[in-house]
N, CA, C and O atoms as a DFTB+ gen file, in Angstrom:
748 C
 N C O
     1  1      55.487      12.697     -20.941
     2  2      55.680      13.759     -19.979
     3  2      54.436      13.969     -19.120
     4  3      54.513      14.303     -17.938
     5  1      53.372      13.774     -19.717
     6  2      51.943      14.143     -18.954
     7  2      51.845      12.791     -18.407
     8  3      51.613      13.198     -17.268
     9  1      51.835      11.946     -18.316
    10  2      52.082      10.747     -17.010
    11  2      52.662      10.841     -16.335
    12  3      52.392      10.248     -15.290
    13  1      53.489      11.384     -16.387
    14  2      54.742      11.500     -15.363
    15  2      54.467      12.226     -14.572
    16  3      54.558      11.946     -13.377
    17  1      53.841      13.951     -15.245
    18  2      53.873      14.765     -13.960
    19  2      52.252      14.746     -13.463
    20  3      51.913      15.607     -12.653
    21  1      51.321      13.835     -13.912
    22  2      49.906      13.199     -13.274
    23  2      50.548      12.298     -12.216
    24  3      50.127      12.622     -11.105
    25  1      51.644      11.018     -12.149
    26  2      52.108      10.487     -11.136
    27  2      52.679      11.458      -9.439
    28  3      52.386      11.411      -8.244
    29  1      53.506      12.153     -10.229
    30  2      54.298      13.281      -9.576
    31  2      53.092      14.224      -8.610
    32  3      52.982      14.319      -7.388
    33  1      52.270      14.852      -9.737
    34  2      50.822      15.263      -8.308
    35  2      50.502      14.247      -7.398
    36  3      50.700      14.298      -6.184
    37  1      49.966      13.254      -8.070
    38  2      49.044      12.393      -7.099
    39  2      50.226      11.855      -5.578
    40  3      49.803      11.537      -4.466
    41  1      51.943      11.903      -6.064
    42  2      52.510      11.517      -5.100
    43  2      52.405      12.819      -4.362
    44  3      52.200      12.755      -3.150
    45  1      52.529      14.107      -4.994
    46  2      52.683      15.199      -4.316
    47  2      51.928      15.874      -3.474
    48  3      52.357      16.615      -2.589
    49  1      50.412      15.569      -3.795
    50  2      48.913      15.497      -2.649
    51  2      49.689      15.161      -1.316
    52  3      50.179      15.770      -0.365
    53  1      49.503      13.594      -1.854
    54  2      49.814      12.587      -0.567
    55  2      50.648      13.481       0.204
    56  3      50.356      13.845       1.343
    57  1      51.953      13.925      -0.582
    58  2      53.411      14.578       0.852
    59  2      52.505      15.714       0.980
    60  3      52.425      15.963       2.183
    61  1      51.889      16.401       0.402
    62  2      51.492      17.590       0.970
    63  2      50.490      17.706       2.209
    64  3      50.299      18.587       3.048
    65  1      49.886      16.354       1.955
    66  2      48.415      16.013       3.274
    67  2      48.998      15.746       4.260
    68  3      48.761      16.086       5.419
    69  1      50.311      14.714       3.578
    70  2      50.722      14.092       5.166
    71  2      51.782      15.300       6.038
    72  3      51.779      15.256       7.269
    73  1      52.508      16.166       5.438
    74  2      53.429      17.255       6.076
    75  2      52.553      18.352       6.451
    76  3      52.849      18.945       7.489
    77  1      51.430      18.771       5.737
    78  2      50.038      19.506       6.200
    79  2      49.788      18.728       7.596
    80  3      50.658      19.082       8.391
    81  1      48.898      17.789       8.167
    82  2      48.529      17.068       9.022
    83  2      49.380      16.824       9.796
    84  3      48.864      16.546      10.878
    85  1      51.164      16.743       9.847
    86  2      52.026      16.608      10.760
    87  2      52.190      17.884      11.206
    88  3      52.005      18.004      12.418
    89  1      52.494      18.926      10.584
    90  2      52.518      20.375      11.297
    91  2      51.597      20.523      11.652
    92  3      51.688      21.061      12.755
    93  1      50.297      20.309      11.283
    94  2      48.710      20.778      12.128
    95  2      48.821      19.609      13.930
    96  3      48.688      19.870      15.126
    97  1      49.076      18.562      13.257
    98  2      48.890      17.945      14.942
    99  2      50.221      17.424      15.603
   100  3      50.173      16.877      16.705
   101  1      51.342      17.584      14.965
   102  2      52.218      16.718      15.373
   103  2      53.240      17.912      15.994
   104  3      53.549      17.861      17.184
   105  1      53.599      18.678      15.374
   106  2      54.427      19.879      15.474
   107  2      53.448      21.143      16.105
   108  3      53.871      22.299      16.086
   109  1      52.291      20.852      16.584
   110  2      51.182      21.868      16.689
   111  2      51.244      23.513      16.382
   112  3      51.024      24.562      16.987
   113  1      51.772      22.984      14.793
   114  2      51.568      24.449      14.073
   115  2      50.540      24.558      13.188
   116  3      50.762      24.753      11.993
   117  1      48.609      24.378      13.972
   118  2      47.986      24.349      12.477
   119  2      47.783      25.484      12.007
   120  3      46.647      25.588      11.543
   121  1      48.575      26.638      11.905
   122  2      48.369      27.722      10.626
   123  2      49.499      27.152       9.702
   124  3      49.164      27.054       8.522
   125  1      50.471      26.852       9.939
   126  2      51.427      26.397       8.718
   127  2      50.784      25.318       8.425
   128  3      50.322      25.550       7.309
   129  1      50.319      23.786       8.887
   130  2      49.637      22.900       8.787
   131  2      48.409      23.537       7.543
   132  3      48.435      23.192       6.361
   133  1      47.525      24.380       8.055
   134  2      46.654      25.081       6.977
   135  2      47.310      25.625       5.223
   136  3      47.022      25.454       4.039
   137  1      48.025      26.132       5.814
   138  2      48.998      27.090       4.395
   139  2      48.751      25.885       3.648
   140  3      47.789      25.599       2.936
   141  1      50.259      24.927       4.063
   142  2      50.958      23.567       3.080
   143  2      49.612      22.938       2.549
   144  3      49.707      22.602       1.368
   145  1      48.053      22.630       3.276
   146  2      47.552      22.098       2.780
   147  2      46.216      23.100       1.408
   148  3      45.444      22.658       0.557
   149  1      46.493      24.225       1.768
   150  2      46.234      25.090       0.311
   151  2      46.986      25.261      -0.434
   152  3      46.632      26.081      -1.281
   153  1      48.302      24.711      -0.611
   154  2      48.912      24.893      -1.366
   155  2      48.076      23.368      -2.387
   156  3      48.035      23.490      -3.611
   157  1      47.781      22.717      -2.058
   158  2      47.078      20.914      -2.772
   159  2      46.487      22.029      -4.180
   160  3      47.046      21.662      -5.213
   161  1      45.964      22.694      -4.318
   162  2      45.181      23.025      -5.496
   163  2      46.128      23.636      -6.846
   164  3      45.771      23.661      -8.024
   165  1      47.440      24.112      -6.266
   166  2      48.052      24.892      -7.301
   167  2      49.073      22.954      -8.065
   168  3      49.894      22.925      -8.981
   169  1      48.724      22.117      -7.510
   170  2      49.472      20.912      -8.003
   171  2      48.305      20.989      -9.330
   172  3      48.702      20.747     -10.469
   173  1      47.243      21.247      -9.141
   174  2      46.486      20.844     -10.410
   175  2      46.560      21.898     -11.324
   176  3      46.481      21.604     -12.517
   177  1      46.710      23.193     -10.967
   178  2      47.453      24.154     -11.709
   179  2      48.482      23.687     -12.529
   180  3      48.143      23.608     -13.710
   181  1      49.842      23.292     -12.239
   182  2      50.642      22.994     -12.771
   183  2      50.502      21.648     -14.139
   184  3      50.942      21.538     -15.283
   185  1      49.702      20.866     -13.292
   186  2      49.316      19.501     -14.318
   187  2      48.660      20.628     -15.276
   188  3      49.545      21.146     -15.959
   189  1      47.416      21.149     -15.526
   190  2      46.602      22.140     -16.524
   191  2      47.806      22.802     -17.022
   192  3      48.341      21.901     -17.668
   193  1      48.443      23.678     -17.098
   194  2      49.011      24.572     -17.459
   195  2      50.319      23.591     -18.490
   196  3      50.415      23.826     -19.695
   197  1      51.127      22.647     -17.877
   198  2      52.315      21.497     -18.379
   199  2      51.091      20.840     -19.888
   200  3      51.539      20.964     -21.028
   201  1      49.652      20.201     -19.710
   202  2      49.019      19.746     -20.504
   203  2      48.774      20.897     -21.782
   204  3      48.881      20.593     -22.970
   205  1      48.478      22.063     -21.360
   206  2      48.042      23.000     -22.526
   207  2      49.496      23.644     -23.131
   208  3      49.727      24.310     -24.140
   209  1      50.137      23.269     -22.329
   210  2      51.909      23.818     -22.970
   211  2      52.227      22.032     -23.899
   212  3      52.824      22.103     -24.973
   213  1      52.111      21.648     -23.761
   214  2      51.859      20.337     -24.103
   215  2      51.052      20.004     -25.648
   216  3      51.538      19.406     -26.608
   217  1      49.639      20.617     -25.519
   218  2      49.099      20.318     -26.675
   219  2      49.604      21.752     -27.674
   220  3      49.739      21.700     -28.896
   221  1      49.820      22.936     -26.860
   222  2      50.178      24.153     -27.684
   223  2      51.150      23.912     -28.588
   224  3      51.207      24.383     -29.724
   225  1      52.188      22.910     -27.895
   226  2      53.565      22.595     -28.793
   227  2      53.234      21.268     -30.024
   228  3      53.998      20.357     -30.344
   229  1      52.308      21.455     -30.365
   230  2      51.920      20.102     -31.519
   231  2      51.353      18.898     -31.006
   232  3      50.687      18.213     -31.783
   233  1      51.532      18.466     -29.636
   234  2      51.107      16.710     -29.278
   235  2      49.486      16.782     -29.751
   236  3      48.487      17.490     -29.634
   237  1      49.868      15.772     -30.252
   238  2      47.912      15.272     -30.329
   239  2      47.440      14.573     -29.259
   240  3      47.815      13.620     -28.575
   241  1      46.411      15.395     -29.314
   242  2      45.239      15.215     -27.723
   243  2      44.523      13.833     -27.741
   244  3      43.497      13.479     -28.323
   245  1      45.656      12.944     -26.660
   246  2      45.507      11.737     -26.447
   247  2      45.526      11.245     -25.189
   248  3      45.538      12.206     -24.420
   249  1      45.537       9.948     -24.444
   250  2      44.797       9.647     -24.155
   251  2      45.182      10.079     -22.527
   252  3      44.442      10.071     -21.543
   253  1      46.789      10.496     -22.652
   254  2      47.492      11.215     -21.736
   255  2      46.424      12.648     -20.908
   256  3      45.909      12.908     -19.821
   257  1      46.588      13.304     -22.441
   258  2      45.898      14.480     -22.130
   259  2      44.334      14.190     -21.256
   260  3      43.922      14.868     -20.315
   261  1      43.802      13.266     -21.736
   262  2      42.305      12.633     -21.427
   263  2      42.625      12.407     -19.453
   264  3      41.987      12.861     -18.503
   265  1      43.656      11.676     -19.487
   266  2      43.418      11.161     -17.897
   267  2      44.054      11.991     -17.249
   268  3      44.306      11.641     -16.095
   269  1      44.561      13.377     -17.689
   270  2      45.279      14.926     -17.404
   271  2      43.776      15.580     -16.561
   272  3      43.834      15.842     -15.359
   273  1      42.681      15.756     -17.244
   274  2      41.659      16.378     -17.753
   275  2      40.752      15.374     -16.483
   276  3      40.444      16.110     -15.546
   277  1      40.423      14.346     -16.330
   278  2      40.199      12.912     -16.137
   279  2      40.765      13.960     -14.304
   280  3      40.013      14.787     -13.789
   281  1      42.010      13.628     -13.779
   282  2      42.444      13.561     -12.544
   283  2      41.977      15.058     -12.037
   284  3      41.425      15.360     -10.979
   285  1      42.345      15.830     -13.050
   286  2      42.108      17.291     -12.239
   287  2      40.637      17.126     -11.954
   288  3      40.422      17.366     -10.766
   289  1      39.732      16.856     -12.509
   290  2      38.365      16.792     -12.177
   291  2      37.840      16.128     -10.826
   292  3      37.143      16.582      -9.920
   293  1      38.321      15.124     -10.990
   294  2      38.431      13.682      -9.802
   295  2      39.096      14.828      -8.420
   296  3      38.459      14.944      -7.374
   297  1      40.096      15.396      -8.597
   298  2      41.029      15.791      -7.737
   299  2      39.959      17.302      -7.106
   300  3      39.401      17.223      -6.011
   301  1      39.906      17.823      -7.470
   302  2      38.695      19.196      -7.352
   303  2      37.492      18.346      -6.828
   304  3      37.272      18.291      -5.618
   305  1      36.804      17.760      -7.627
   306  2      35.445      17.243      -6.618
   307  2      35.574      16.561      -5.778
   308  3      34.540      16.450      -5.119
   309  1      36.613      15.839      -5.335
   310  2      37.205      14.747      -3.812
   311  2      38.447      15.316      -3.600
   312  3      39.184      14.350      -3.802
   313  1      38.954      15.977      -3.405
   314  2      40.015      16.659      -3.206
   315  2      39.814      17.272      -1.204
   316  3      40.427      17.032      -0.165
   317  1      38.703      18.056      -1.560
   318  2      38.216      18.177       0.070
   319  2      37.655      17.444       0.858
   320  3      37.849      17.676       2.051
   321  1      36.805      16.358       0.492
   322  2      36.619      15.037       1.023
   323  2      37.648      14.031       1.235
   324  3      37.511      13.245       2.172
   325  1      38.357      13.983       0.703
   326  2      39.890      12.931       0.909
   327  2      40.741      13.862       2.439
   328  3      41.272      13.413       3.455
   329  1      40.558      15.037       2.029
   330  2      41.663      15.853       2.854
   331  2      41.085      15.567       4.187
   332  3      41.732      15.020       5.081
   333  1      39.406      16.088       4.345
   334  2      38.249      16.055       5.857
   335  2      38.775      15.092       6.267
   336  3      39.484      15.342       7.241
   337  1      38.751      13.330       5.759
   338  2      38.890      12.456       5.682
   339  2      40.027      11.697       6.743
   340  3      39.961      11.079       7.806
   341  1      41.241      12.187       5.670
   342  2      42.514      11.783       6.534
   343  2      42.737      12.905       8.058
   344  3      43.345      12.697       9.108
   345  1      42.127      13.832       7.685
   346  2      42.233      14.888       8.736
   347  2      41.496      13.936       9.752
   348  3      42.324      13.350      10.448
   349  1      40.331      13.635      10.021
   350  2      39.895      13.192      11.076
   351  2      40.245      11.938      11.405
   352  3      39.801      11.524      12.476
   353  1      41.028      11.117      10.671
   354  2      42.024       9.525      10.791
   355  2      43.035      10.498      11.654
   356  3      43.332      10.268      12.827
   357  1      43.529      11.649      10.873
   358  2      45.121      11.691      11.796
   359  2      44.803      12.139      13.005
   360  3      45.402      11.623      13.948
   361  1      43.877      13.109      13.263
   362  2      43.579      13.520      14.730
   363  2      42.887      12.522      15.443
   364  3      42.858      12.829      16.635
   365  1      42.409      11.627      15.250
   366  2      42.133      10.946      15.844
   367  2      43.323       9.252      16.435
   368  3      42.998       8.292      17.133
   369  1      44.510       9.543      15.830
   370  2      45.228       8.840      15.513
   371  2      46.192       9.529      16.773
   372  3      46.547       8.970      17.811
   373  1      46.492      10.942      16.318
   374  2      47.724      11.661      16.919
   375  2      47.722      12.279      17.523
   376  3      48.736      12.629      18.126
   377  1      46.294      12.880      17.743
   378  2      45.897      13.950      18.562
   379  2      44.835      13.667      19.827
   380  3      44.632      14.601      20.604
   381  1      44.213      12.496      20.023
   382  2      43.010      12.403      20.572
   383  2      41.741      12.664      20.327
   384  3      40.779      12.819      21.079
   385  1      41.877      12.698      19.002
   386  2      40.420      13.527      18.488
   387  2      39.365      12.455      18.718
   388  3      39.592      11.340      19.187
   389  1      38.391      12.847      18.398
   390  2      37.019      11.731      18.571
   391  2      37.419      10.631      17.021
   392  3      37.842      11.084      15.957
   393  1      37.120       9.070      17.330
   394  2      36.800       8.514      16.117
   395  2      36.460       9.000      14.931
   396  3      35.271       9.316      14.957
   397  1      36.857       9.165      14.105
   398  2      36.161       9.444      12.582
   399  2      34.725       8.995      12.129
   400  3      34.650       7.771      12.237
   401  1      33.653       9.503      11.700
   402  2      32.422       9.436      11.590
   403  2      32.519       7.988      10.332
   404  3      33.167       8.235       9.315
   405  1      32.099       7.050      10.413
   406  2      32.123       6.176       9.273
   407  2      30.494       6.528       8.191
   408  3      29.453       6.925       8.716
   409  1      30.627       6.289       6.805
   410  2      29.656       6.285       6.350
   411  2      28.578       5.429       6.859
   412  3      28.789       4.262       7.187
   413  1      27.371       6.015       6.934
   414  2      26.260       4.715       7.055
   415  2      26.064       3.641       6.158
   416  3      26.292       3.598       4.949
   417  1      25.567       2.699       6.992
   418  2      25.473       1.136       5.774
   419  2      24.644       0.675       5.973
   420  3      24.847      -0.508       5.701
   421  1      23.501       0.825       6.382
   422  2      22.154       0.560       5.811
   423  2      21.051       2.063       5.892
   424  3      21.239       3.129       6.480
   425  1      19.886       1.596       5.041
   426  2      18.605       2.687       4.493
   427  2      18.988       3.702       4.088
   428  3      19.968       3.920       3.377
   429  1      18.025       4.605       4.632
   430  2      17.963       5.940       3.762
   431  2      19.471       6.929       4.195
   432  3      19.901       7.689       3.327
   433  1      20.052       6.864       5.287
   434  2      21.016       7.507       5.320
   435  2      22.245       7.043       4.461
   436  3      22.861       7.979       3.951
   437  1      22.641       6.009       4.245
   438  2      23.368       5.241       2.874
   439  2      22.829       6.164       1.653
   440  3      23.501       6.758       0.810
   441  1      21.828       6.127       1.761
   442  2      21.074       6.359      -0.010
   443  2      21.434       7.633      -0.219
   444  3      21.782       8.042      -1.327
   445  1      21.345       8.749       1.404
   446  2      21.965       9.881       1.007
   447  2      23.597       9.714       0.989
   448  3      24.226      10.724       0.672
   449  1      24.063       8.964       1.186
   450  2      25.497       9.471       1.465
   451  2      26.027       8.612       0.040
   452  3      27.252       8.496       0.008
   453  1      25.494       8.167      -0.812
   454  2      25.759       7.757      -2.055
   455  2      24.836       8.670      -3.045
   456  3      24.920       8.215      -4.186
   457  1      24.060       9.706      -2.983
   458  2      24.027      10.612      -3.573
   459  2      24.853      11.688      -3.437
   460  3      25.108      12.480      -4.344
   461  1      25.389      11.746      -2.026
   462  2      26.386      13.204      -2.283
   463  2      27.599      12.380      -2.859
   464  3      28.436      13.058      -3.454
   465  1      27.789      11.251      -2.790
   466  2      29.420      10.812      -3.523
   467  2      29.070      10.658      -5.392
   468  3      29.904      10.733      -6.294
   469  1      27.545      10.422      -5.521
   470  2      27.090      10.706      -6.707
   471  2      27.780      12.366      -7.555
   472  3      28.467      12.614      -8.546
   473  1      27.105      13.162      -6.472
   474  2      27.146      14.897      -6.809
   475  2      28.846      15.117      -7.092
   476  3      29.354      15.739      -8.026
   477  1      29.525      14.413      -5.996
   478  2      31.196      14.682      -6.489
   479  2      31.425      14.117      -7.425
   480  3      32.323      14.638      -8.087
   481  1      30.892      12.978      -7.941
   482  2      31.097      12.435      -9.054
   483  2      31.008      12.921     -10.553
   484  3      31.718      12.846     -11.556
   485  1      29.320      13.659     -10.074
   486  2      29.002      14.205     -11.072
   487  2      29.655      15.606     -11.290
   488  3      29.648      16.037     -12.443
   489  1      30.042      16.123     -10.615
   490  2      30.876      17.287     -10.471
   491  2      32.575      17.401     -11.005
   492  3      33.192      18.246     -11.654
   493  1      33.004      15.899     -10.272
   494  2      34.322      15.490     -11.301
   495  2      33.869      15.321     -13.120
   496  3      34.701      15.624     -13.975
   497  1      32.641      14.871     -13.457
   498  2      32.466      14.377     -14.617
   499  2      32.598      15.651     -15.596
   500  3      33.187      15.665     -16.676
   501  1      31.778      16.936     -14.848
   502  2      31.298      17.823     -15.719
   503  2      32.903      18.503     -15.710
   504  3      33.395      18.452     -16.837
   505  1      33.793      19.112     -14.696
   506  2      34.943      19.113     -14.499
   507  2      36.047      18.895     -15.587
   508  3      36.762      19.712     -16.167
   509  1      35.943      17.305     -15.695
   510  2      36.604      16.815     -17.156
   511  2      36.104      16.971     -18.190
   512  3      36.710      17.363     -19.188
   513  1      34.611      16.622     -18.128
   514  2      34.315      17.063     -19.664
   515  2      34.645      18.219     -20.279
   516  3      35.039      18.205     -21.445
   517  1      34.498      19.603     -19.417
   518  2      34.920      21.485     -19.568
   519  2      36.200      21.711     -19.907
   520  3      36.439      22.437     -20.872
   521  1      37.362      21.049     -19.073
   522  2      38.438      20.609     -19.779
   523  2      38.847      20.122     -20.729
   524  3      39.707      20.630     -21.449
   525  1      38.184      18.800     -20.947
   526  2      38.297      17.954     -22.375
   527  2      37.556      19.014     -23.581
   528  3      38.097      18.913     -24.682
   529  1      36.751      19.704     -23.530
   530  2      36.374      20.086     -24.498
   531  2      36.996      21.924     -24.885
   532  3      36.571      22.700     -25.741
   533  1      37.887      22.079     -24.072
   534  2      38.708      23.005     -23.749
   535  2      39.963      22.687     -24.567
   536  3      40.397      23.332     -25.522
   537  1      40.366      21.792     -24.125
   538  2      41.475      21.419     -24.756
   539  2      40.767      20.766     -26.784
   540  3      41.518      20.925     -27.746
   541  1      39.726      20.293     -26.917
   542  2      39.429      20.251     -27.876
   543  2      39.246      21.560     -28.986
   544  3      39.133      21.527     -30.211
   545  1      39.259      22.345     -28.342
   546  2      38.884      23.697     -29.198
   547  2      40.338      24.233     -29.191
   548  3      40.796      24.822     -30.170
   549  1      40.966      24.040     -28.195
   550  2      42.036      24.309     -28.363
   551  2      43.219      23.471     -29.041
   552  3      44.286      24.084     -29.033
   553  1      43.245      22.622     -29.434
   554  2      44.024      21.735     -30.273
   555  2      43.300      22.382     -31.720
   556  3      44.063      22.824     -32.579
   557  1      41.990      22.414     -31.924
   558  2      41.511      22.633     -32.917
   559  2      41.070      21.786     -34.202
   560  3      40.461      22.476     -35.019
   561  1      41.195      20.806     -34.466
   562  2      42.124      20.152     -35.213
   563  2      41.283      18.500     -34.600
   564  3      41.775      17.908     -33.639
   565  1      39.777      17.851     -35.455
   566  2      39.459      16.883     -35.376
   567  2      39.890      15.593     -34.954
   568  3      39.549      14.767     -34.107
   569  1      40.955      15.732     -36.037
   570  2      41.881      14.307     -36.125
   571  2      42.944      14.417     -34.369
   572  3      42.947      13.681     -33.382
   573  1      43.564      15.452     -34.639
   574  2      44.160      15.786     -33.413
   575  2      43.651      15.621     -31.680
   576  3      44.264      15.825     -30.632
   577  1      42.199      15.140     -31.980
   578  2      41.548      15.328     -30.537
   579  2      40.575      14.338     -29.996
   580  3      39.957      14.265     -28.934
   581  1      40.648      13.479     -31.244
   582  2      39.547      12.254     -31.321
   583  2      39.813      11.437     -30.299
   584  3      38.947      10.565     -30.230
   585  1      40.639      11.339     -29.470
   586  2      41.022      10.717     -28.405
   587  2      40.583      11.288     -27.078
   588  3      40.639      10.586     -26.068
   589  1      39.964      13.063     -27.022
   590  2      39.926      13.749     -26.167
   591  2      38.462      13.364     -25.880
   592  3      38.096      13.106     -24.734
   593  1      37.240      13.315     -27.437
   594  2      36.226      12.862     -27.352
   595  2      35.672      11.612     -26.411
   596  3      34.855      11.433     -25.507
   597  1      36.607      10.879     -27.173
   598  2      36.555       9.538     -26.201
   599  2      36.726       9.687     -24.694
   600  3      36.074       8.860     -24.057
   601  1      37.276      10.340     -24.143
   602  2      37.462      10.217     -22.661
   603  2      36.349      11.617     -22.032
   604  3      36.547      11.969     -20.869
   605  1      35.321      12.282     -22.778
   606  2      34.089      12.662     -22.401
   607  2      33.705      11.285     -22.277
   608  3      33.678      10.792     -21.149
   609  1      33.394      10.574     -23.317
   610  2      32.373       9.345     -23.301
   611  2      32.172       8.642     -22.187
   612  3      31.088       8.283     -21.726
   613  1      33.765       8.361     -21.560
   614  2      33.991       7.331     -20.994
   615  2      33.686       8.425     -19.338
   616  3      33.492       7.790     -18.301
   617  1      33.679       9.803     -19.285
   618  2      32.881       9.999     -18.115
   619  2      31.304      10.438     -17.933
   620  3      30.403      10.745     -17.152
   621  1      31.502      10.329     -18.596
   622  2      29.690      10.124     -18.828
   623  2      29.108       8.601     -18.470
   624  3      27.959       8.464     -18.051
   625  1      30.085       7.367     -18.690
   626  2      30.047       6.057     -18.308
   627  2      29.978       6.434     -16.645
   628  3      28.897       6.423     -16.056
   629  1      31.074       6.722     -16.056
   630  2      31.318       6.676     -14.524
   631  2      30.597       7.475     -14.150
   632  3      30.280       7.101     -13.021
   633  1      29.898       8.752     -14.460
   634  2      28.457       9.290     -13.984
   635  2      27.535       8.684     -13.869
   636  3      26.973       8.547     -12.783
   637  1      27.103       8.123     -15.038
   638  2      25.691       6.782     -14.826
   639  2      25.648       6.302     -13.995
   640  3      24.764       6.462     -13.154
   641  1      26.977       5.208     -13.874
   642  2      27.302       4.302     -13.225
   643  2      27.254       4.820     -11.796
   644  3      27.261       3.844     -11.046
   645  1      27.222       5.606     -11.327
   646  2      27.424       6.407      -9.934
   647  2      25.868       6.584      -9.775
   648  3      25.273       6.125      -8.801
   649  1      25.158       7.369     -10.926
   650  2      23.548       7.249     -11.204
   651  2      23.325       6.403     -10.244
   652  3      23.031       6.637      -9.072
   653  1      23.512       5.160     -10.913
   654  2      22.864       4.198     -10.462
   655  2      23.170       3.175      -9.254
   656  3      22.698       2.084      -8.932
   657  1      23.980       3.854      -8.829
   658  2      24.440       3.157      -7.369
   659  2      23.689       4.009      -6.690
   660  3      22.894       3.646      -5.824
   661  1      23.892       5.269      -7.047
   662  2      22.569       6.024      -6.014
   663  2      21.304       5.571      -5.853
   664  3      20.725       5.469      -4.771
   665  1      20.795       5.254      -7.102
   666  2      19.640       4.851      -7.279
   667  2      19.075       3.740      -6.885
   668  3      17.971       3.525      -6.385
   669  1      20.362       2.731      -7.292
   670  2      20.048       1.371      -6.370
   671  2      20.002       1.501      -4.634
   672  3      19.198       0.842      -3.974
   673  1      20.902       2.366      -4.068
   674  2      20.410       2.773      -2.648
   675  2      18.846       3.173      -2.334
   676  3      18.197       2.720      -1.391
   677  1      18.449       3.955      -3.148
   678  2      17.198       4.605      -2.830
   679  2      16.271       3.470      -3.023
   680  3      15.754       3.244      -1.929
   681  1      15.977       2.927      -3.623
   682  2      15.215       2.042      -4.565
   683  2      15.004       0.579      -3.958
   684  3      13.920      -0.001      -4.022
   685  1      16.215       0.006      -3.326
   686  2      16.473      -0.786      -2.395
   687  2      17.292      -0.591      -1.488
   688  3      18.447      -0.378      -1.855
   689  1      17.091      -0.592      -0.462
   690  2      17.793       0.348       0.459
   691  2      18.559      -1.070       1.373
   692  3      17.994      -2.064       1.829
   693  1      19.572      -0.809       1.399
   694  2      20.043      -2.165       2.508
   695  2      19.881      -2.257       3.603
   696  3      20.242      -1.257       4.224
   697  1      19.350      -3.293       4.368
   698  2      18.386      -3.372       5.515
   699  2      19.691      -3.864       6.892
   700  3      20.414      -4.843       6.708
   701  1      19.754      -3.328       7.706
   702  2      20.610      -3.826       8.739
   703  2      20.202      -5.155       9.136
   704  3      19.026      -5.498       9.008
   705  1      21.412      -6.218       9.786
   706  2      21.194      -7.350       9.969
   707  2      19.958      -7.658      10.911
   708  3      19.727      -6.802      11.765
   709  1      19.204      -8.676      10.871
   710  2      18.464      -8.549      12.222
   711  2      18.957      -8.486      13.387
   712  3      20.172      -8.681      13.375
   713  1      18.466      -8.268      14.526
   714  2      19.166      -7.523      15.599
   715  2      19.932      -6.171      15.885
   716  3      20.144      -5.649      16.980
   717  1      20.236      -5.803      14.826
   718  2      21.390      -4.842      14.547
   719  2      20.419      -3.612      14.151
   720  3      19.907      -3.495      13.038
   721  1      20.222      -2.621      15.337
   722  2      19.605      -1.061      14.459
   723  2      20.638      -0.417      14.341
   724  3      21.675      -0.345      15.001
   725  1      20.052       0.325      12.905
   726  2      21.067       1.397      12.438
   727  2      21.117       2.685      13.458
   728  3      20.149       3.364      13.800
   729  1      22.521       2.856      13.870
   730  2      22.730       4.073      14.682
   731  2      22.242       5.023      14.708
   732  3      22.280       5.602      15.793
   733  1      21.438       5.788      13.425
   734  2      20.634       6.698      13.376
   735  2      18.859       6.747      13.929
   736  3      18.040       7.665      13.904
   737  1      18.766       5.351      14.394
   738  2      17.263       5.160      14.689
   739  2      17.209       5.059      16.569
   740  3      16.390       5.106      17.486
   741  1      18.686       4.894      16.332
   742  2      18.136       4.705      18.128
   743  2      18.242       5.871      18.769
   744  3      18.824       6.838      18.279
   745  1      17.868       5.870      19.544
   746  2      17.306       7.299      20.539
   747  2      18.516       7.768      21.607
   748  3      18.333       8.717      22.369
């Protein structure tokens, strides 16, 4: 059941961004356009609330529950970055808006823009872990949750790992081709 309705959000974002973004530029209603796309946060409501009705009724906290715990986190710390995102693809798509800003790809402006995808990262991590260990106290019950443990572990892996992509930016910074200055240096 908790796969199912983790599939069911992640399809349900998507219709909600894309019918959000069609009433904001297509139908040029962006206050309803606005509403539909605050409504995106109560989908993770429902996943939380289906998971703890879920473990309340006996299931042991597995690995379901883990990537329950796992998405809402992911979904909250990139949740408004995905949305900015397609927002400035569709207006720029449907509306005339200016091009969409692309990340930088070489030096120090890279290095920052892979520390703030670090910070969402790290922000999804802590996210799931508060959950996971939420739902651990709430199952109660060792044996029952040893699976919940495991999927802290495993974000604490994809934090590092994010660590260190930051770090490898800073540390070695990727140099634009020769000939080629980075957009931020020229005048």
């Amino acid at each position: 059941m908790v796969v199912t309705l983790i599939i069911v959000c992640e399809v349900a974002f998507w219709v909600l961004l894309a019918v959000g973004l069609a009433l904001r530029y297509l139908a040029r209603m962006p206050r309803l356009g606005a509403a539909v796309l605050l409504c995106e946060p109560l989908l993770e409501v429902v996943l939380l609330a289906a998971t703890a009705v879920d473990l309340r009724n006996g299931a042991e906290g597995d690995w379901t529950h883990g990537l329950a715990a796992v998405y809402i986190g992911f979904t909250v710390a990139y949740g408004h970055y995905m949305i900015k995102w397609a927002d400035g693809h569709f207006a720029h798509r449907f509306a005339g808006g200016p091009p969409p800003v692309k990340p930088p790809k070489y030096g120090m402006p890279r290095a920052v823009h892979e520390w703030k995808m670090f910070g969402r990262t790290l922000l999804a991590g802590a996210i799931a872990a508060a959950l996971l260990q939420g739902a651990i106290w709430y199952v109660d019950d060792a044996e029952r949750s040893m699976a919940l443990v495991g999927w802290q572990l495993r974000m604490l892996l994809v934090v590092g790992i994010a660590l260190a992509i930051a770090l490898s930016y800073t540390i070695w910074p990727k140099k634009a081709p020769a000939g080629r200055e980075p957009a931020d240096a020229r005048s």
